[in-house]
Legacy VTK file of the C-alpha trace (Angstrom):
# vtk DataFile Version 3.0
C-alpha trace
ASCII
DATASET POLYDATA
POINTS 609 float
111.426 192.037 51.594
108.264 193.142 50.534
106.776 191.832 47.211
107.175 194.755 44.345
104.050 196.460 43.106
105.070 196.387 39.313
105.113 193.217 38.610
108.494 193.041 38.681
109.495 195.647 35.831
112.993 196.885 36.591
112.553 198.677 33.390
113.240 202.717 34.183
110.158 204.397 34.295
108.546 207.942 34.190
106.805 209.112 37.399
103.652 209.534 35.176
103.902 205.624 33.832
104.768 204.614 37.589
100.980 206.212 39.129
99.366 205.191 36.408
100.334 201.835 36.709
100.030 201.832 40.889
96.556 203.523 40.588
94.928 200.511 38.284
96.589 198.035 40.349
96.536 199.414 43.895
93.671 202.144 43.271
91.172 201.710 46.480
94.531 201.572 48.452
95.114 204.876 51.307
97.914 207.158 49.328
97.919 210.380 51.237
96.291 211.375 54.718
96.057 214.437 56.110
95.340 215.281 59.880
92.612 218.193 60.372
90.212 219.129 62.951
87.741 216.677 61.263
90.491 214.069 61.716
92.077 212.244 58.576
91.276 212.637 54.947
92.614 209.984 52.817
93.287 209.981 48.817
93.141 206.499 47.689
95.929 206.277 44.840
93.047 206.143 41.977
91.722 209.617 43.731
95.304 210.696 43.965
95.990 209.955 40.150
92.592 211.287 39.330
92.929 214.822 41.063
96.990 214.837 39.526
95.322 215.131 36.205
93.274 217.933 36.986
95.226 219.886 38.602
97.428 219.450 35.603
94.570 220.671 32.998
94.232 223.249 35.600
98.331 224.200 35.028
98.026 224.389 31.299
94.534 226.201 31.209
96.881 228.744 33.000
99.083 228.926 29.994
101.883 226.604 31.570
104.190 225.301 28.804
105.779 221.934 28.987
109.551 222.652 30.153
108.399 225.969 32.527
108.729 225.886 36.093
106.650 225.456 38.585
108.098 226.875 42.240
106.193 225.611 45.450
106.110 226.573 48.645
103.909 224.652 51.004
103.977 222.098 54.392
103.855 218.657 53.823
100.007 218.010 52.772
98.294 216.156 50.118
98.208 219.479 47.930
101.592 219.652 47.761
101.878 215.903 45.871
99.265 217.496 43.517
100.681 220.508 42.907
104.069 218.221 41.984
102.300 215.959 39.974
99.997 218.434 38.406
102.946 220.238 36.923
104.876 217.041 36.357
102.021 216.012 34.148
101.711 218.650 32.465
105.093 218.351 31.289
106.335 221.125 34.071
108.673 221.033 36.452
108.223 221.681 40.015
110.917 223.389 41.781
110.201 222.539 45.738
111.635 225.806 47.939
112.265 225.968 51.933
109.798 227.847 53.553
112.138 229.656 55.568
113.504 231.582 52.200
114.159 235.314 52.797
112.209 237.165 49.847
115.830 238.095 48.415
116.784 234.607 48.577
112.759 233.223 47.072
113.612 236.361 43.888
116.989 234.887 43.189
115.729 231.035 43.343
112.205 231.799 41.525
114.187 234.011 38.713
117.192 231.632 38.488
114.899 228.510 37.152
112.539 231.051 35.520
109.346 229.780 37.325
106.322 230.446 35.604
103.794 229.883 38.413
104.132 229.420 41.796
102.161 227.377 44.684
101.817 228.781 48.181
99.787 227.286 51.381
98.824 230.453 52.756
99.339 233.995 54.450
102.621 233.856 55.702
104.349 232.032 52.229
102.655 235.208 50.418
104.228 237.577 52.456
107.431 236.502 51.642
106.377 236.715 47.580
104.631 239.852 47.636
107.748 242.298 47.606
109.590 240.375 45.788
107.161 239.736 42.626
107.884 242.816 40.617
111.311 241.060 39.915
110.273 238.142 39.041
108.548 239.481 35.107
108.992 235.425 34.346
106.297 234.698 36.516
102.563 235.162 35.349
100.170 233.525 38.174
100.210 232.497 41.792
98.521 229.898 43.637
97.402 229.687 46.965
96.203 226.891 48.717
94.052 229.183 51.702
90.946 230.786 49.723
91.047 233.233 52.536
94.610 234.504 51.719
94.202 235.175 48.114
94.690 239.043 47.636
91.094 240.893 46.242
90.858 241.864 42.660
94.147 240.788 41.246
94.137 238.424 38.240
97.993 237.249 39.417
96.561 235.288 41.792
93.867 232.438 42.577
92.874 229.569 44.677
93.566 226.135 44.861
90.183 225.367 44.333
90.206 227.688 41.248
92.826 225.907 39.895
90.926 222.566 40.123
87.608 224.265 38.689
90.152 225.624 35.427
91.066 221.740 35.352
87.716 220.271 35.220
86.721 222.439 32.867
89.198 222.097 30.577
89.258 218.117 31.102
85.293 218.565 30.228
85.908 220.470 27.408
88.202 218.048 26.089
89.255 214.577 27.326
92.486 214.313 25.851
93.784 217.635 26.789
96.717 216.664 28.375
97.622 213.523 25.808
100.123 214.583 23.819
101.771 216.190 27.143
102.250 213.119 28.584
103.362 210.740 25.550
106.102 213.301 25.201
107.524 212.690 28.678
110.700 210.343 28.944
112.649 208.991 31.694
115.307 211.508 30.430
112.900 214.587 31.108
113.570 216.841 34.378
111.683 215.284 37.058
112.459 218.300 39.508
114.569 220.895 40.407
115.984 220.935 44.048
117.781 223.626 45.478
120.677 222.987 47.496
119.757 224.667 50.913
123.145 227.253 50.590
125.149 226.789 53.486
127.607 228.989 51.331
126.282 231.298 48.866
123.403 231.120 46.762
121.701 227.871 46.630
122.334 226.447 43.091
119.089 224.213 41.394
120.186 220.324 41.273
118.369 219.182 37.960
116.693 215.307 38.775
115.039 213.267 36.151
112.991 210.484 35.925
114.986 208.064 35.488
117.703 208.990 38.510
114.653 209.162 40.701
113.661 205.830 39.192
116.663 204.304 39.901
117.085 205.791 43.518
113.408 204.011 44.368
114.369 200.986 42.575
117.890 200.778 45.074
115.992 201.408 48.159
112.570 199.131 47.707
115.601 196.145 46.418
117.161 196.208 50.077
114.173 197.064 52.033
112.912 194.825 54.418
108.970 196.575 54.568
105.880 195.007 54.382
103.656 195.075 51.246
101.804 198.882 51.174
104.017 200.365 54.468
102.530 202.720 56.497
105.106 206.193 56.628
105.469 209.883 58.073
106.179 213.094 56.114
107.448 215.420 58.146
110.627 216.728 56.258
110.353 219.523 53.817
109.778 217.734 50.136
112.516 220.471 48.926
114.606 217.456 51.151
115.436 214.892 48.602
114.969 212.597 51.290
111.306 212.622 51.742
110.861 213.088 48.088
112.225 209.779 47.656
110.892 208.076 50.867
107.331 210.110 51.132
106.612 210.786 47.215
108.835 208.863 44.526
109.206 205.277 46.467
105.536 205.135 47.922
103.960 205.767 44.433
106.357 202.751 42.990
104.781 200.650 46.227
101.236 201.613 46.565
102.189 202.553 50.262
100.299 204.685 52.884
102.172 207.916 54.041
100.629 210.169 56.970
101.388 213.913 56.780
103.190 215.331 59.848
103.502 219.171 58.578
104.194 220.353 62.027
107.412 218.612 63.417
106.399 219.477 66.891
103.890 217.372 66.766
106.049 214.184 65.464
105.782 212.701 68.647
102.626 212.712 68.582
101.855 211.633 65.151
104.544 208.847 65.657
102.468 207.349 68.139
99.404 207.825 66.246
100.604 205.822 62.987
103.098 203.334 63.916
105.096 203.516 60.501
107.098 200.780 59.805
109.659 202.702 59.041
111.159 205.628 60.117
113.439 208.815 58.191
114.972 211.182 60.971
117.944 213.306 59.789
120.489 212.986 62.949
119.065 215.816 65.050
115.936 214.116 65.082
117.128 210.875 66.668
119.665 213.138 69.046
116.111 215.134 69.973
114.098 211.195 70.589
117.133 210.313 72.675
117.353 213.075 75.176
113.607 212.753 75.605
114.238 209.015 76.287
117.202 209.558 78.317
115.744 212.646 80.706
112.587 210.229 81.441
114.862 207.555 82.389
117.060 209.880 84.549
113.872 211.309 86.056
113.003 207.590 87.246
113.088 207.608 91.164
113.094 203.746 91.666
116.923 202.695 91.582
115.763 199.072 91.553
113.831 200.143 87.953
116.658 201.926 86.847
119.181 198.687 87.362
116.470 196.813 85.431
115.956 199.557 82.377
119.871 199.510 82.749
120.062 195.686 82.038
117.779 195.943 79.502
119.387 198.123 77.118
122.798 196.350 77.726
121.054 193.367 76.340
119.299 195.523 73.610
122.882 196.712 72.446
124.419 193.252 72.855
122.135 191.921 70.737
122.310 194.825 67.748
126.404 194.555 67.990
126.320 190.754 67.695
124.486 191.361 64.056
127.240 193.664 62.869
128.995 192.388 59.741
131.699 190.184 61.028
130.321 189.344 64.732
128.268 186.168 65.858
125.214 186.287 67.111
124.930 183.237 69.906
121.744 181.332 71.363
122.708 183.052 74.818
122.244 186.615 73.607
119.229 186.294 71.530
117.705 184.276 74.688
118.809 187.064 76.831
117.733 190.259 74.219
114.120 188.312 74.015
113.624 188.392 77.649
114.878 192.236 77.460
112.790 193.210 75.181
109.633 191.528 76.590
109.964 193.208 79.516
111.354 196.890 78.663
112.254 197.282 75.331
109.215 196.981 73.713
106.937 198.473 75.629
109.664 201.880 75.377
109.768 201.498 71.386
105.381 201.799 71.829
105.706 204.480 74.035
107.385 206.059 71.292
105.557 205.329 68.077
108.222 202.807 66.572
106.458 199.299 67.875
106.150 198.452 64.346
109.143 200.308 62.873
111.194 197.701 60.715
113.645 199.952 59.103
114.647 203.097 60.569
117.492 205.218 59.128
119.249 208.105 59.168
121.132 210.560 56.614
122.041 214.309 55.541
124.716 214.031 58.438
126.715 210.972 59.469
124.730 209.673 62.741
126.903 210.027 66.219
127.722 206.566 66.679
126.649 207.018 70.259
123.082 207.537 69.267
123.412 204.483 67.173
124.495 202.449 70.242
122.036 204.103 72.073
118.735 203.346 70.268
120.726 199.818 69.819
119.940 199.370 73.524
116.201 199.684 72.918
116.757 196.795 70.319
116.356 199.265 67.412
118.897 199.513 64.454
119.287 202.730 62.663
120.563 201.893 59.218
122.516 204.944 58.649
123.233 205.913 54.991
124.958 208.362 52.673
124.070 210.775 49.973
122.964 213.962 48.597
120.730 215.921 46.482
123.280 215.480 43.245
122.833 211.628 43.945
119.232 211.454 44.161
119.713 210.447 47.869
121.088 207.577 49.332
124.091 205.717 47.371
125.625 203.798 50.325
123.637 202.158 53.032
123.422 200.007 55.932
121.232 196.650 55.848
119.581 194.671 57.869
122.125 191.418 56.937
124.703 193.953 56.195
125.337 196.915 58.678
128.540 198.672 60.801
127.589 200.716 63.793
129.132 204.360 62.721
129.689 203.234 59.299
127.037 204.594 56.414
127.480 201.183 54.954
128.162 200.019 51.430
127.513 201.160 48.220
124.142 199.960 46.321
124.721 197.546 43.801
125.567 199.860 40.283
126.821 202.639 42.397
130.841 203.218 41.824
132.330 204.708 44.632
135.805 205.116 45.245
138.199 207.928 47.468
140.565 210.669 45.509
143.802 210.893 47.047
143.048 213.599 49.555
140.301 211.244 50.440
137.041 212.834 48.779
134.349 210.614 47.806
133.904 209.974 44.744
130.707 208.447 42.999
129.152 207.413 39.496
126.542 205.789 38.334
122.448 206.512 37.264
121.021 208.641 39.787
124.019 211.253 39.704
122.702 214.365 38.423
123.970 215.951 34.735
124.687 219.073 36.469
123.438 221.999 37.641
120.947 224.627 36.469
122.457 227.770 35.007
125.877 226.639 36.476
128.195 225.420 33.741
131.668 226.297 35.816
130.027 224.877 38.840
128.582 221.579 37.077
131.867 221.178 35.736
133.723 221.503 39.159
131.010 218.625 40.141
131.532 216.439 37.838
135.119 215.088 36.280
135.862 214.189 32.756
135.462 211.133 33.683
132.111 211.070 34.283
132.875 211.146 38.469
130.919 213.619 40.982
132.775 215.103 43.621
130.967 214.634 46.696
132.524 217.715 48.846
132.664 214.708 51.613
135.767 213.293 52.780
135.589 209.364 53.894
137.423 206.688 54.562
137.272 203.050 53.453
137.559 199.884 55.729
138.616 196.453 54.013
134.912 195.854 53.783
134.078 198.393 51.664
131.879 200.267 54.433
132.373 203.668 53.960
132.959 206.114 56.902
132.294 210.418 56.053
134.677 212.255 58.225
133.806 215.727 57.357
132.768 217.946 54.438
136.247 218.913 52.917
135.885 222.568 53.139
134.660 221.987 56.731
138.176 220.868 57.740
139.577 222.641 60.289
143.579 223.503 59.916
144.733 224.969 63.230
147.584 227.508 63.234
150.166 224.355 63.929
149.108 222.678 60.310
146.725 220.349 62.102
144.059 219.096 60.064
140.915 218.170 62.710
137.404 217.194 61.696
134.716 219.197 63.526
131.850 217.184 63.197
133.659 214.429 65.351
134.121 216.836 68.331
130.861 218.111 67.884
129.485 214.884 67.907
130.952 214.063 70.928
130.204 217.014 72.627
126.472 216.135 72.235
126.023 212.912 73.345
125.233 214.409 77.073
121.824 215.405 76.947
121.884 218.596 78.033
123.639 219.498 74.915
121.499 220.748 71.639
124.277 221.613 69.588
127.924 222.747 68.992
130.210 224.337 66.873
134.012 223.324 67.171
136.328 226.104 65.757
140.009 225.938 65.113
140.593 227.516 61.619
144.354 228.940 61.259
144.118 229.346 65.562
146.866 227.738 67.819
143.791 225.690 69.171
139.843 224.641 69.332
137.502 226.394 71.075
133.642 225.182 71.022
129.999 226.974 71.263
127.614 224.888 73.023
123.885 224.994 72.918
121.524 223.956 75.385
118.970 221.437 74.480
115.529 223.228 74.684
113.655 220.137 75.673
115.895 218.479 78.092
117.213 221.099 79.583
114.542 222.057 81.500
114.260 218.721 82.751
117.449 218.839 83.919
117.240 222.226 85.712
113.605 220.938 87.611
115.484 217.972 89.037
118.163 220.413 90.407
116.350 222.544 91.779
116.131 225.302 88.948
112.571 224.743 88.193
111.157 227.958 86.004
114.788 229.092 84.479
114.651 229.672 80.730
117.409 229.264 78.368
119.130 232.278 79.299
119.275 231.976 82.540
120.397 228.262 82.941
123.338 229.380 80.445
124.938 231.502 82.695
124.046 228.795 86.035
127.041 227.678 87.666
125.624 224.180 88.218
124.616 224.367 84.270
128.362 225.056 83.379
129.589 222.518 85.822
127.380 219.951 84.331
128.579 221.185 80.459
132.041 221.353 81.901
131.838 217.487 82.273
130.636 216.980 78.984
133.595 218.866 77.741
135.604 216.669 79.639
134.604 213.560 78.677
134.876 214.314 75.089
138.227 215.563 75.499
139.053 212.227 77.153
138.775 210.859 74.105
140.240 213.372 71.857
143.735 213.583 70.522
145.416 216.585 72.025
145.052 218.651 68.851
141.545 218.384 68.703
140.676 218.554 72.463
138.345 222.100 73.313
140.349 223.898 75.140
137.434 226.697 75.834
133.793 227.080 75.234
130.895 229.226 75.669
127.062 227.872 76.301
125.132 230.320 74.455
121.783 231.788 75.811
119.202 230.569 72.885
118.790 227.394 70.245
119.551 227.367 67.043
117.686 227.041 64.483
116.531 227.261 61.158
114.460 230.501 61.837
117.260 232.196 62.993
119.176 231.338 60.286
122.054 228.926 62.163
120.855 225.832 61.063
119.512 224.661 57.417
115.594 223.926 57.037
117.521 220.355 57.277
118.818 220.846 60.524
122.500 221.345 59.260
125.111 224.192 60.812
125.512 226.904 58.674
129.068 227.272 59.866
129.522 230.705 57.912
126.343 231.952 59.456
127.791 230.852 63.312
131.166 232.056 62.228
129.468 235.681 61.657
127.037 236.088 64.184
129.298 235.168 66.932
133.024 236.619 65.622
133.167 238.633 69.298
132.206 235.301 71.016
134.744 233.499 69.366
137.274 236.437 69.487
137.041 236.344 73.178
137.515 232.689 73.584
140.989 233.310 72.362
141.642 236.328 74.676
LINES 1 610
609 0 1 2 3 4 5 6 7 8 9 10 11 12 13 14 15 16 17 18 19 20 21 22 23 24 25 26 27 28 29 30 31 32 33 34 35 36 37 38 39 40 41 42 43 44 45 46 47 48 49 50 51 52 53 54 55 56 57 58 59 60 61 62 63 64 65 66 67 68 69 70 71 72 73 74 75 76 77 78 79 80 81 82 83 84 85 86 87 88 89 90 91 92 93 94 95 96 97 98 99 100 101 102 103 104 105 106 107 108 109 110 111 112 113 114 115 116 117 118 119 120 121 122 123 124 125 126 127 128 129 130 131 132 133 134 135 136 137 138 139 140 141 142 143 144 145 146 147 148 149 150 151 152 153 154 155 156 157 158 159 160 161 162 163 164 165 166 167 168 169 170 171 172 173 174 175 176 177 178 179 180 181 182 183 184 185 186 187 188 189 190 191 192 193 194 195 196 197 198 199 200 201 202 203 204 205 206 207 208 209 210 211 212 213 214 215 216 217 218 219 220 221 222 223 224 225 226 227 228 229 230 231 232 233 234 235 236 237 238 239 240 241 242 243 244 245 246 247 248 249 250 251 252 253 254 255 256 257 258 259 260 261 262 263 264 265 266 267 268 269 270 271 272 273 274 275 276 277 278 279 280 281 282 283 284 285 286 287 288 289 290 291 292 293 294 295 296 297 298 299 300 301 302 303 304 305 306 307 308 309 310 311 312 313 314 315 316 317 318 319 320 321 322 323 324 325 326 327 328 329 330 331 332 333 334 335 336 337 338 339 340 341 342 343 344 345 346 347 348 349 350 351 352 353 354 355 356 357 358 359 360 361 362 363 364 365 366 367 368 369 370 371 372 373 374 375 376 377 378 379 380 381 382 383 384 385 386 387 388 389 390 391 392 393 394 395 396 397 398 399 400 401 402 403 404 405 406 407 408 409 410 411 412 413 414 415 416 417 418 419 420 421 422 423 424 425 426 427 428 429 430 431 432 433 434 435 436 437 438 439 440 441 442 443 444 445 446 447 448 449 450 451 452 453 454 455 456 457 458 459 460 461 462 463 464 465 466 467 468 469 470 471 472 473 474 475 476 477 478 479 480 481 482 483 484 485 486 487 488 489 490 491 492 493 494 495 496 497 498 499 500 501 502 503 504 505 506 507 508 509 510 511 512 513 514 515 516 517 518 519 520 521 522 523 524 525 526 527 528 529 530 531 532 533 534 535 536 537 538 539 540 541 542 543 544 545 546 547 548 549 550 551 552 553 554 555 556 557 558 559 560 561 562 563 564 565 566 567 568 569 570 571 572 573 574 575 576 577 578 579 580 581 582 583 584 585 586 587 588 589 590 591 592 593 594 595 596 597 598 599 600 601 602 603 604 605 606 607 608
């Protein structure tokens, strides 16, 4: 485990208290670096701290009151963090949004938490403000990051830069401007407000403070197995309590070095570049690495390099299993994973960035155990783990001396956890939220007079205590026969073959489950070339008889292992990906099930005909 960069305080402390005290310690260390044409730029944590507290002069030269809201909008980029910490230090609040907001939705979110002020990159964030500001009266300026996008004579609006100049001067002016602002703060204070990403209805604002975050930071660097000062990738949206905690709240607490990825099509590429030593990927991620790994293997002409690769990874998974709790590792297979891994497996984990990865893990979504066994083979565990934005994150985890393959491992120490009796998790303990904002009824649906939060997730127990999620509870399907089936296991199923991007299973109040299937936009094309169907897009390999054979056999096999209930018993491959721009999947990568439901009700109608 790495050694901790506070001296060993466990004492909870502000976010404020927790910079300050990494930027005298740590201060010529790389915080932030962001990839431009130039190449990097780098913000040592002193620079980082430094620039925090102007930008938070800057905030209350613009009239911003401690308690008001500040609502961003904005990639993952060092200007983001300051924007955060600016208003955090100025005894704001930022309020992180998903870029992918519809105005209606960005008016209902901005007016809910009253913001104040608002942050925007550029051009295209703007234009999903602008007709949408005349109902938002609480909000007085907005700030935008690209000088070039901020609109001619109106005062509502300035540039990043200005806000920095409105800093300096008022930090010129006078030195202890923002004093009294931050003695005031307290663990207790709102850290942020996070937005769940609505999958149903309007996203309600999860209120996180200081301390839960903390706590969650404290939990994670106490079972961590990284080097002093890690080197990490932001590539998730910081409105993703995930990379808050693992790209914002943790690194500040360890003085480490995170490298901005704000275009995820690039990850590959930025993987490779930086070599983290560890690794965040929500499940789709690690399904999208896998296909890539899996169609350059299948595209490998040498069957005598094949058999090898093939050995390989059974050695690679051998050796993972034999470290899960309860199973021996012997002499023989660590010999034989060494010799494995020397040979294949390590020069595959370079080839794809993760050489020097240490910890990788997975959340949002329970992993597909199959990808876990999968990325086993290349001698890589995936410490899968459980939690959500009302927990701060993670509250159950996998370690590296403590981990079940499918399981999202135990609870952290001072996390209660236990199942009601229709199975729902539930969970107590400091990084639970109080509640929601504006949302007594609902806050009081979340949390029990007993001071336990109702996950929404149903799980199961084994007899050591690693926890299992089966589905969200009002995901369940309940066929027409009383039948009570969990989607996400058929759909998980259904994409393990590569060809498959994702699925939907559906079954509600029907006399059976039918499935839509889509095609994976990388590998598919793959595919197609090496039959013969070089040049086909999407929609045309969807309707390709040698395209539905192939799916047809994916069906198959999952149905193979299916109880009868649950088995697909039809299925459609649609023509296009989902995705979050067209509004099937959340900015997290998540199904919007309602949003499938009604966009394809003929679809699904006519798998029943």
């Amino acid at each position: 485990m790495g050694a901790r960069q506070d001296g060993g305080d466990t004492g909870t402390r502000t976010l404020v208290a927790r910079l300050a005290a990494t930027a005298a310690a740590h201060g010529d260390r790389p915080a932030y670096s962001d990839r431009g044409p130039d190449g990097l730029t780098t913000r040592t944590w002193a620079e980082l701290r430094r620039d925090a507290l102007v930008t938070a002069a800057g905030f209350a030269a613009l009239g911003l009151e401690p308690g008001d809201v500040v609502a961003l909008m904005m990639p993952n980029r060092t200007e983001h963090v300051l924007a955060d910490l600016g208003a955090v230090h100025a005894g704001g609040v930022p309020a992180t949004v998903y870029a992918t907001l519809a105005p209606d939705q960005i008016a209902f979110v901005a007016a809910d938490c009253s913001a104040t002020v608002a942050v925007l990159d550029g051009a295209e964030q703007l234009a999903r403000w602008l007709p949408v500001l005349d109902r938002l009266p609480a909000l007085r300026r907005v700030v935008v990051v690209d000088p070039a996008a901020v609109p001619d004579g109106d005062e509502r609006f300035l540039s990043f830069a200005g806000l920095t100049a409105l800093g300096e001067r008022r930090l010129a002016d006078d030195p202890a401007a923002l004093d009294d602002r931050l003695a005031a703060l307290t663990p207790e204070h709102t850290l942020t407000l996070l937005y769940t990403s609505g999958t149903t209805g309007n996203p309600k604002g999860v209120r996180i403070t200081h301390a839960m975050a903390d706590h969650e930071a404290a939990f994670i660097e106490n079972v961590s197995i990284f080097p002093d000062h890690n080197v990490g990738i932001s590539y998730l949206p910081f409105a993703h309590i995930a990379d808050r905690v693992l790209s914002y709240y943790l690194p500040v607490r360890r003085a480490a070095h995170i490298h901005f990825c704000p275009d995820p099509t690039r990850l590959g590429a930025v993987l490779g570049e930086v070599r983290p030593h560890g690794f965040f990927g929500v499940p789709r991620v690690w399904e999208k690495i896998m296909a890539g790994v899996q169609a350059a293997l299948a595209a490998e002409q040498d069957e005598t390099k094949k058999a090898g690769v093939a050995a390989a990874l059974d050695a690679g998974r051998a050796y993972v299993i034999a470290q899960e709790h309860g199973n021996t590792l012997t002499p023989e297979i660590e010999e034989a994973f060494a010799r494995a891994d020397a040979a294949v497996l390590a020069p595959i984990r370079a080839l794809l960035g993760l050489d020097r990865c240490v910890q990788a893990s997975s959340a949002a979504a329970p992993l597909p155990e199959e990808v876990a066994r999968f990325f086993a083979g290349l001698g890589l565990k995936i410490f899968d783990a459980y939690g959500m934005t009302e927990t701060t994150g993670a509250i159950t985890a996998n370690l590296s001396d403590s981990f079940k393959l499918g399981s999202v491992g135990r609870p952290f120490d001072g996390v209660g956890l236990k199942l009601a009796g229709d199975g729902e998790i539930l969970v107590r303990g400091a990084t639970c939220t109080p509640g929601y904002l504006n949302r007594p009824q609902d806050t009081a649906a979340l949390i029990d007079e007993d001071g336990w939060l109702h996950t929404g997730d149903i799980g199961t127990l084994d007899d050591d205590g690693f926890l299992r999620v089966v589905d969200r509870k009002k995901e369940i399907i309940i066929t027409a026969g009383g039948e009570n089936i969990a989607p996400s296991m058929i759909e998980n199923m259904l994409k393990e073959h590569p060809l498959v991007g994702q699925a939907l299973a559906y079954g509600d109040r029907r006399p059976y489950v039918v499935a839509l299937i889509t095609l994976d936009g990388e590998v598919a094309p793959v595919w197609a070339a090496a039959h013969g169907l070089a040049g086909a897009d999407l929609a045309a390999l969807a309707d390709h008889p040698l395209v539905l054979a192939e799916v047809e056999r994916a069906v198959a096999d999952a149905n193979a292992r299916l109880a009868r209930v649950q088995q697909v018993k039809s299925w459609r491959v649609l023509p296009a990906e989902w995705t979050a721009e067209s509004e099937e999947l959340t900015p997290t990568l998540k199904l919007k099930r309602r949003v499938v439901h009604d966009k394809y009700t003929d679809v699904i109608d006519a798998l029943y005909a």
